[in-house]
OpenMM code with the backbone's topology and positions (N, CA, C; nanometers):
from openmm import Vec3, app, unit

residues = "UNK UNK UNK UNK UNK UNK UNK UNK UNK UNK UNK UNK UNK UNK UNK UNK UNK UNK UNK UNK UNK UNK UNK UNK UNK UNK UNK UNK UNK UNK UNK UNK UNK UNK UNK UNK UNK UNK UNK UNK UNK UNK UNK UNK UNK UNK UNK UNK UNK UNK UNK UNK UNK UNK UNK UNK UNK UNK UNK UNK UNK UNK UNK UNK UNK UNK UNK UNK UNK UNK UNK UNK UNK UNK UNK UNK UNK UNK UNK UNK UNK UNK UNK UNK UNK UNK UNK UNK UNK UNK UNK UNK UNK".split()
positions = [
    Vec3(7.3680, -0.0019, 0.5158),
    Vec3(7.2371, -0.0634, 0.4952),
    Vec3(7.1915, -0.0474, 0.3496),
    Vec3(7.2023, 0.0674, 0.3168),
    Vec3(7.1509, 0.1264, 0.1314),
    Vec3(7.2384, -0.0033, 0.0403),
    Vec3(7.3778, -0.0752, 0.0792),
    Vec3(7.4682, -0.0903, -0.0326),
    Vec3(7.3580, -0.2498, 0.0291),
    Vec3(7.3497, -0.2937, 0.1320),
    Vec3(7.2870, -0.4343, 0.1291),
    Vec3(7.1569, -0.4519, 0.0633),
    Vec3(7.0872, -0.3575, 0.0680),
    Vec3(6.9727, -0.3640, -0.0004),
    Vec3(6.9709, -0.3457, -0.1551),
    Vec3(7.0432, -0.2689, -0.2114),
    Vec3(7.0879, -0.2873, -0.3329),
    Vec3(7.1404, -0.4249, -0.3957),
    Vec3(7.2399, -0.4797, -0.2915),
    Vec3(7.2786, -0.6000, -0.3431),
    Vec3(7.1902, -0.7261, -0.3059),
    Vec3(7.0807, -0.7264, -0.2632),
    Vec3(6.9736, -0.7943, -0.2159),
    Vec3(6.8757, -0.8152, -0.2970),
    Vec3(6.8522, -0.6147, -0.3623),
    Vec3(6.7654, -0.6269, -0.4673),
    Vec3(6.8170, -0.6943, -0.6423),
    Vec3(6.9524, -0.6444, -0.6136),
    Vec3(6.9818, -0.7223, -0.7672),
    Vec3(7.0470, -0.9050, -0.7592),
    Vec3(7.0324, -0.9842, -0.5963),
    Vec3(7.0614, -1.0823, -0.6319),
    Vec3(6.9148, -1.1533, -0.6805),
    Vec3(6.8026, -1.0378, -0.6100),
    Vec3(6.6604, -1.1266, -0.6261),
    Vec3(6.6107, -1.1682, -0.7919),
    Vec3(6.6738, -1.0595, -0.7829),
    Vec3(6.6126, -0.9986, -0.9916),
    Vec3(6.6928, -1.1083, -1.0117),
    Vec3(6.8568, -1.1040, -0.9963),
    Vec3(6.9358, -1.2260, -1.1161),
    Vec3(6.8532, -1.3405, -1.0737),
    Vec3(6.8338, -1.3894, -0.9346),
    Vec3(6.7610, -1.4836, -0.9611),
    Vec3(6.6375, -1.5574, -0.9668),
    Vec3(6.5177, -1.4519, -1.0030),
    Vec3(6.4073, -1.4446, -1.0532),
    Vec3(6.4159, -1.4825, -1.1960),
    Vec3(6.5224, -1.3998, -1.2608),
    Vec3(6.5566, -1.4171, -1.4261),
    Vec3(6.5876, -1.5113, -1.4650),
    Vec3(6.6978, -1.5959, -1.3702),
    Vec3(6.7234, -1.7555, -1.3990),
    Vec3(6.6456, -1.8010, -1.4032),
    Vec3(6.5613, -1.8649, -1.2911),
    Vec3(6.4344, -1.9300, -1.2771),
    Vec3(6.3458, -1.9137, -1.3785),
    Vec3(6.3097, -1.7651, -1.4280),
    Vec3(6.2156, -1.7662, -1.5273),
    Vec3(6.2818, -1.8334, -1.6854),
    Vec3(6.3866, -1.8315, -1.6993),
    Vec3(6.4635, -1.8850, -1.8300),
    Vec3(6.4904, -2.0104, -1.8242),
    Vec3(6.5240, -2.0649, -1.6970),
    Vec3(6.5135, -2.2040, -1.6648),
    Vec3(6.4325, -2.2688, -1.7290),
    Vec3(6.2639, -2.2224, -1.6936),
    Vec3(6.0982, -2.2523, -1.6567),
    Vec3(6.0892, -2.2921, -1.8043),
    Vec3(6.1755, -2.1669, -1.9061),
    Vec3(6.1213, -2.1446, -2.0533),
    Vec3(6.2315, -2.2324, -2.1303),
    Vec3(6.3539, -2.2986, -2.1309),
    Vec3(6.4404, -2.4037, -2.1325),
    Vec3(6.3839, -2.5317, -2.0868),
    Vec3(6.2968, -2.5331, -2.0240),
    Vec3(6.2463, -2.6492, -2.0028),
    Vec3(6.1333, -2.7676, -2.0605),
    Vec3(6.1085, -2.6277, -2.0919),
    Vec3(5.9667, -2.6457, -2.2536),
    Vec3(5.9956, -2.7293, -2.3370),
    Vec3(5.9281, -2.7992, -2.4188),
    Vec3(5.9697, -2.8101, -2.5672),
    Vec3(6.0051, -2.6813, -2.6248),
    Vec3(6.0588, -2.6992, -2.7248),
    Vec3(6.0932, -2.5502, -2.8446),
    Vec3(5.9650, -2.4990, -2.8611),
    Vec3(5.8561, -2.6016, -2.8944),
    Vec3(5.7140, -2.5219, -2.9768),
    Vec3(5.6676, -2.4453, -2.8528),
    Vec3(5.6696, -2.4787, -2.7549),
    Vec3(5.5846, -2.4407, -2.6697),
    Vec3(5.6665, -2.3920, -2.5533),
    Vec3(5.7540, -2.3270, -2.5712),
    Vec3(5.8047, -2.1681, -2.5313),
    Vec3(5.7400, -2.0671, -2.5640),
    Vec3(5.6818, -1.9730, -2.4978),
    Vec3(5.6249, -1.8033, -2.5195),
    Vec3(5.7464, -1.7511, -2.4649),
    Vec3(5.8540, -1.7219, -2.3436),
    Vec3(5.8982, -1.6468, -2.3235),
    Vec3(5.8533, -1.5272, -2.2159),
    Vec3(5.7435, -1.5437, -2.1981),
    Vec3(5.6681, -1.4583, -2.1022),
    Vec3(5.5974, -1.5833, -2.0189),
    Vec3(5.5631, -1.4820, -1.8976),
    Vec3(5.4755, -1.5428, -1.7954),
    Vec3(5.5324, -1.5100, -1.6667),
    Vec3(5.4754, -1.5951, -1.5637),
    Vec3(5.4889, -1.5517, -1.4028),
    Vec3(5.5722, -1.6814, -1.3413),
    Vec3(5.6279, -1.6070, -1.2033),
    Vec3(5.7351, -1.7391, -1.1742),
    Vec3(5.6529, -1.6920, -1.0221),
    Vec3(5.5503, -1.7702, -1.0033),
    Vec3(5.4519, -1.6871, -0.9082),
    Vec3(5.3651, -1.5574, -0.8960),
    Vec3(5.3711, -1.4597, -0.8702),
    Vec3(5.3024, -1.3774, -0.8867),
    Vec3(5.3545, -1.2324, -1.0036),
    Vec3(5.4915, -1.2818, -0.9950),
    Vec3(5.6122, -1.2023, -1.0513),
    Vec3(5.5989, -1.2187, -1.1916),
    Vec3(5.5555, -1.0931, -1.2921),
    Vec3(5.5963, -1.1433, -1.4337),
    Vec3(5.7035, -1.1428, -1.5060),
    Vec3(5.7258, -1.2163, -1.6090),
    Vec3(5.8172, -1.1881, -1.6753),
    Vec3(5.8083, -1.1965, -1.8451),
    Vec3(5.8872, -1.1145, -1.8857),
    Vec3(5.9013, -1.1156, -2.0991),
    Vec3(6.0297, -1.0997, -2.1190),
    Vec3(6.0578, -1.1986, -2.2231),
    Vec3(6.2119, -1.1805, -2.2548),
    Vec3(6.2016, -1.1993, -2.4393),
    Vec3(6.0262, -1.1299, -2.4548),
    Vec3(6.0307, -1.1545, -2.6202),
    Vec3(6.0702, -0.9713, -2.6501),
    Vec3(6.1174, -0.9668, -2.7406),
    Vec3(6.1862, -0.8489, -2.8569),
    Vec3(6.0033, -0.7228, -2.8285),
    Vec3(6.0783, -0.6210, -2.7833),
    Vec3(5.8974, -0.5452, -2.7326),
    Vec3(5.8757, -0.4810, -2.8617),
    Vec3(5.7476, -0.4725, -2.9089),
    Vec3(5.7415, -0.3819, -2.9987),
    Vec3(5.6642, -0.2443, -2.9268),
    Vec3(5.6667, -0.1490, -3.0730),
    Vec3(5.5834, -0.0296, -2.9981),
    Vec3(5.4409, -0.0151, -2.9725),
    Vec3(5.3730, -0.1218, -3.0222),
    Vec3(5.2017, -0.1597, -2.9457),
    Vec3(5.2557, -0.1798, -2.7929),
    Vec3(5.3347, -0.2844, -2.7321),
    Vec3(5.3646, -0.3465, -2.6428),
    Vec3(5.4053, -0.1874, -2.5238),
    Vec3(5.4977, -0.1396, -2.5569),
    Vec3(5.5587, -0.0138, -2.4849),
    Vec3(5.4292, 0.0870, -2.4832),
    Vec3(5.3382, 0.0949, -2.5946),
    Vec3(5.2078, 0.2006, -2.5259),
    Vec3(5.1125, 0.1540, -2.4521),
    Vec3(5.0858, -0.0243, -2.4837),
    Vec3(5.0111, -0.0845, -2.3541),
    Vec3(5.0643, -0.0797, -2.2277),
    Vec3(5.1949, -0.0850, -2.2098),
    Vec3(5.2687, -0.0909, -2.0255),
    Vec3(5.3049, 0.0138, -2.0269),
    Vec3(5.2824, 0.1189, -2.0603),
    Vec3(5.4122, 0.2286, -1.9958),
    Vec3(5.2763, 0.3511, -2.0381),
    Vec3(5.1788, 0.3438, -2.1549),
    Vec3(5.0960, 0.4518, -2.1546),
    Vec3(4.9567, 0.4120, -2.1682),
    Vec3(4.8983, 0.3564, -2.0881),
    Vec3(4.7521, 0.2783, -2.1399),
    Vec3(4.6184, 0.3596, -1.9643),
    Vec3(4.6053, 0.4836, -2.0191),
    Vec3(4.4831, 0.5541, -1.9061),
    Vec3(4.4237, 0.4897, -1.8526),
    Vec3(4.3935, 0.3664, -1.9492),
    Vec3(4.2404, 0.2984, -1.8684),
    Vec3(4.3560, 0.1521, -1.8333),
    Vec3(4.4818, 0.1305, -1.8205),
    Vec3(4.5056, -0.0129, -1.7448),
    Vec3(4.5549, 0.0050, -1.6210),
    Vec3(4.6011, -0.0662, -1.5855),
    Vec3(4.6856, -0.0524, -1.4071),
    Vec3(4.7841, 0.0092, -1.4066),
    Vec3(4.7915, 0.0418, -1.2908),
    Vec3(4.9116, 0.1556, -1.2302),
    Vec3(5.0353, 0.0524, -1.2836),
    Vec3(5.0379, -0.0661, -1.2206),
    Vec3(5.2120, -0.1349, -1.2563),
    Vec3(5.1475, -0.2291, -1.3710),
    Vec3(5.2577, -0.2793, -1.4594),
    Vec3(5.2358, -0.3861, -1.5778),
    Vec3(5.3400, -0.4371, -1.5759),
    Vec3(5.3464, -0.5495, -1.6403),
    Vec3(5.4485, -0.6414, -1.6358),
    Vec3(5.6024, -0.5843, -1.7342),
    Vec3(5.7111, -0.5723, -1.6661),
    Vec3(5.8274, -0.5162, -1.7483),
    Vec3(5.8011, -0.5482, -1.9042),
    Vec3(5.8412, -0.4190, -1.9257),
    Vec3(5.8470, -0.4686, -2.1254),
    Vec3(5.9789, -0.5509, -2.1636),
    Vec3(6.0497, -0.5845, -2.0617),
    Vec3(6.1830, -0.6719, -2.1177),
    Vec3(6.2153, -0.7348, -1.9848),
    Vec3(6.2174, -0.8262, -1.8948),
    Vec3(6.2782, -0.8716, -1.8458),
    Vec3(6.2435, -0.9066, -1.7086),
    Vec3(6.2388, -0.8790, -1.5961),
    Vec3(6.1455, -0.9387, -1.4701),
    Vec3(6.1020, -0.8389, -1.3819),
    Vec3(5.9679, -0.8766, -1.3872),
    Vec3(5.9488, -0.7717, -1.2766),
    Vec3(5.7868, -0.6976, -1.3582),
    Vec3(5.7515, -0.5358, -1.2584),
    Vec3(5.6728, -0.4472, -1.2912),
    Vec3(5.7243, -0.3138, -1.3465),
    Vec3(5.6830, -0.2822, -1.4318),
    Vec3(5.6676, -0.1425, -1.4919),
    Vec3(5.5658, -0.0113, -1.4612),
    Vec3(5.6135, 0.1253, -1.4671),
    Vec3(5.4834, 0.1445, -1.4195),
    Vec3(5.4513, 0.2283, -1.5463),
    Vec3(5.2737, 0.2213, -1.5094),
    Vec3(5.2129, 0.2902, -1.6219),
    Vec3(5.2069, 0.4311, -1.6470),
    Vec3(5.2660, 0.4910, -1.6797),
    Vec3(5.2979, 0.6761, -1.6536),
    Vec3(5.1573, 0.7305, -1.7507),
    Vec3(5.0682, 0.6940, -1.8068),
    Vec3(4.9475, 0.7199, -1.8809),
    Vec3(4.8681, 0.6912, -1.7320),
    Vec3(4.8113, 0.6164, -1.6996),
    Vec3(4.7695, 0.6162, -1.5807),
    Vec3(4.7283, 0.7069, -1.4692),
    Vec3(4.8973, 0.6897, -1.4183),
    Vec3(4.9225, 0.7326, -1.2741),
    Vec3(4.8928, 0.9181, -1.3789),
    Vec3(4.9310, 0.9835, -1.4995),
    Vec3(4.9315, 1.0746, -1.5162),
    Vec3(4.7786, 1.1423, -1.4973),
    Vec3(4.6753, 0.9922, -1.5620),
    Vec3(4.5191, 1.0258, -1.5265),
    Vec3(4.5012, 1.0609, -1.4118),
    Vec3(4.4982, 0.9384, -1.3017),
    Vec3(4.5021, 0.9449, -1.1476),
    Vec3(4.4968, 1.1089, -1.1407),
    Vec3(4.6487, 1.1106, -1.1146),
    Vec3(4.6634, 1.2901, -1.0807),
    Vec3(4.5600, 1.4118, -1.1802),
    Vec3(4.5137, 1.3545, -1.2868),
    Vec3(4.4571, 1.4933, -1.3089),
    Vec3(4.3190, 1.5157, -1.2741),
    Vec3(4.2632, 1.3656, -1.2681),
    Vec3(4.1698, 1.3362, -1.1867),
    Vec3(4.1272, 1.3245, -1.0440),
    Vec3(4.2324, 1.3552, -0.9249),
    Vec3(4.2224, 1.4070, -0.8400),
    Vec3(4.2564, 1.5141, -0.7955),
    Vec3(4.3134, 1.6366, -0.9289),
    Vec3(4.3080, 1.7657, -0.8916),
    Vec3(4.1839, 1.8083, -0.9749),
    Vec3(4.1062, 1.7645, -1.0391),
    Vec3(3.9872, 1.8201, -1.0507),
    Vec3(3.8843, 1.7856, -0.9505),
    Vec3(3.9295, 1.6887, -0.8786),
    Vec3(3.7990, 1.6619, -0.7873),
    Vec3(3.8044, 1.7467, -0.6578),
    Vec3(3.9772, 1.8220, -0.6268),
    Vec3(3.9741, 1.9055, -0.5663),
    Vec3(3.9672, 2.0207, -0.5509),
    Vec3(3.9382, 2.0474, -0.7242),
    Vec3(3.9268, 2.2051, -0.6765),
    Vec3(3.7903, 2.2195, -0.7740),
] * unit.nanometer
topology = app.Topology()
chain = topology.addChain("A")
for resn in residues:
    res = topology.addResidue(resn, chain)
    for name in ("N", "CA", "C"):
        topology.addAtom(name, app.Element.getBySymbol(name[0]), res)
């Protein structure tokens, strides 16, 4: 069961990633970004810089998940979820 779900989860991703590169191939040239949603799902396939990696991966005050810094899908925010927790062990003790 573990090896089907694995191969389930990485046929979804390959083909979430198509679709989203498809979407962005389909554009004119000018008006490609490279980012966006293929439904609710985001995606970025632009070069991340390091503003980009402290907004998704360390930002206290944004959401628990953010959109991958490279490629399809969610990231999670470890600034965050690190608040969360210190903020509900002060409220418990």
């Amino acid at each position: 069961m573990h090896k089907f779900v694995h191969i389930a989860g990485t046929t979804v991703a390959l083909g979430l990633t198509a679709v989203a590169i498809t979407k962005e191939l389909k554009k004119p040239e000018s008006e490609r970004e490279w980012h966006g949603f293929i439904g609710i799902v985001p995606y970025d396939f632009r070069i991340p810089t390091i503003e980009m990696v402290k907004e998704r991966v360390w930002d206290p005050a944004g959401p628990v998940l953010t959109p991958h810094i490279l490629g399809v899908g969610w990231t999670p925010n470890v600034g965050r979820v690190i608040k969360d927790v210190k903020d509900l062990a002060e409220n418990e003790s």
